[in-house]
N, C-alpha and C positions, 0 to 999 in steps of 0.2 A: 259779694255774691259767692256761694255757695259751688263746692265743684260738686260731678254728677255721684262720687261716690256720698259724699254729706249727702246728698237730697235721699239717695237711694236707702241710708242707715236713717234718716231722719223717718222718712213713708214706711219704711219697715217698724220700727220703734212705735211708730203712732197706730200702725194698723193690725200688726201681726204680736207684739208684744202683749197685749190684755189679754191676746189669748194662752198664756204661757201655761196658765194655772189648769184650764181645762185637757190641751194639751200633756200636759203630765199628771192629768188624772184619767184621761184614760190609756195612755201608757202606762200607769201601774195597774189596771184592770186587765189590759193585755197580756202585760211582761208577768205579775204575780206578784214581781220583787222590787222594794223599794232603790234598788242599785241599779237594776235593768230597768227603771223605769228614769232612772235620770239620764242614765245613757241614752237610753232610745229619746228623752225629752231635745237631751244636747244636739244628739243626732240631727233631729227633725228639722229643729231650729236653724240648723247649720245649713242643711239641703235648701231650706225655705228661703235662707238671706241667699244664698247664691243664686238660685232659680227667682229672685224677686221680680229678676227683671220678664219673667215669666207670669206672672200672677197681674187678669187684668182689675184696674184697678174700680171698684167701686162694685165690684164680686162679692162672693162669699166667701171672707179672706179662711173663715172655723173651717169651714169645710175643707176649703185648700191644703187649711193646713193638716186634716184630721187624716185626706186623703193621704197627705206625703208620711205621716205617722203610721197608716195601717200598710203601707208600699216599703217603708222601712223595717215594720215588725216581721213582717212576710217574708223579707228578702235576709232579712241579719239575724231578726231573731228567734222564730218560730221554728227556724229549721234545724238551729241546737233543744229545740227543749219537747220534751212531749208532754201535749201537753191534754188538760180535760179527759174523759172518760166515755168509753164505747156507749150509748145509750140504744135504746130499743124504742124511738119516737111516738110509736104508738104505746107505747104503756103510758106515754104525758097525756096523747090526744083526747082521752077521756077522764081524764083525773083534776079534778075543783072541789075542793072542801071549804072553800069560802064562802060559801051560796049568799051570805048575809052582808060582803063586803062584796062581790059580784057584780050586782045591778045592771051596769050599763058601766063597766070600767075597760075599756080599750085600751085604756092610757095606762094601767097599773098604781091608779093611785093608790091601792095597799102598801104597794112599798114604798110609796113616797113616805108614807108614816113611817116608819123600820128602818129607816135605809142608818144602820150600824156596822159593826164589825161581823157579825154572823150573818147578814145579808151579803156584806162585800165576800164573805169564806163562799157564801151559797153561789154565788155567781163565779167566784174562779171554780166552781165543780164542774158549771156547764160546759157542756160540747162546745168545741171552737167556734162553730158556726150559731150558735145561739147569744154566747157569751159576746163578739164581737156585734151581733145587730143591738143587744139589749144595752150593753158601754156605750154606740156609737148614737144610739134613739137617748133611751136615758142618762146616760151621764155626760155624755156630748152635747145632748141637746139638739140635736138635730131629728129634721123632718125626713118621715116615712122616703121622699126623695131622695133626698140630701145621700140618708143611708145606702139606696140603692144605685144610687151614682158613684159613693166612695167603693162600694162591694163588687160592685160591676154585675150586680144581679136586679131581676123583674122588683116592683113595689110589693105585687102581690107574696113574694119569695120573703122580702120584708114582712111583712103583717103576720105571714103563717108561722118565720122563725121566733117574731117578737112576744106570739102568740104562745106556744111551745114553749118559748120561754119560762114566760111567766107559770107557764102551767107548771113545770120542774123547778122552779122558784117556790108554785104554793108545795108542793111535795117535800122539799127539802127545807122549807121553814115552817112547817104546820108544828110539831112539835114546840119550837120555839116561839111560835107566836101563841099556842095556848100557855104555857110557861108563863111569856111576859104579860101574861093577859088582854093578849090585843082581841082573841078571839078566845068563844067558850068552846070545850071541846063537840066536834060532833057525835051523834048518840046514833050512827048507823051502824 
């Protein structure tokens, strides 16, 4: 038989482990830097074995853990670094040159097609607060909830940043996506 710490590294291993890789992919979305992102990965990892006996079980273990990830970057390591660039929000609010990939896309499938190294550059440019819902929506994988549970802001505060988002995502990759010929240029 098994003593409580075996049980506690075994449930930890089984349930929080598969997430390691998502985990330190958006820790290097956050950090910028492949070294801060394995710190912050170790980091996370380490608050999360010690706090297991906190996590109930048969939850959202990503989420948990995505939470104690973006609690760590906030607390250790956003406050060395500056980071993203002042933007003027309304200069995205009306700015789409995609009209043709457009349609009914909520979800950003455009960049689901692109998502490369000049995507991943495009998105460390965004503003903090853009950069962190679009990592935690799309590269996290998590739902519009999920996000505003880890942020500790409204769904709707979600939707408009993830919206935003994307809009300074097409601005900042239009060039590059005519280039790679994902889109023809537009002729206004």
């Amino acid at each position: 038989m098994g003593t409580d710490a075996d049980d506690k590294r075994r449930s930890f291993e089984k349930e929080a482990i598969p997430f390691l890789d998502t985990v330190y992919r958006v820790a290097l979305r956050l950090a910028g830097d492949p070294s801060q992102a394995d710190d912050l990965t170790q980091e996370t990892m380490l608050k999360a074995y010690r706090a297991w006996h906190q996590y109930k079980q048969g939850t959202n273990v990503r989420a948990w853990l995505l939470t104690i990830l973006r609690h760590t970057f906030i607390n250790e390591y956003r406050r060395d670094k500056s980071r993203g660039t002042t933007v003027d929000v309304a200069e995205y609010e009306q700015f789409t040159v995609f009209h043709d990939v457009q349609e009914v896309d909520p979800e950003g499938r455009f960049f689901d097609q692109i998502v490369d190294d000049e995507v991943v550059r495009a998105i460390d440019q965004l503003p903090e607060e853009f950069r962190e819902c679009i990592v935690l929506s799309d590269i996290g994988d998590l739902s519009y909830a999920e996000v505003a549970d880890i942020m500790k802001i409204p769904v709707g505060t979600v939707k408009s940043r993830l919206y935003r988002a994307r809009q300074a995502l097409q601005r900042l990759l239009y060039e590059y996506a005519v280039e790679a010929g994902y889109i023809k240029r537009s002729l206004r």
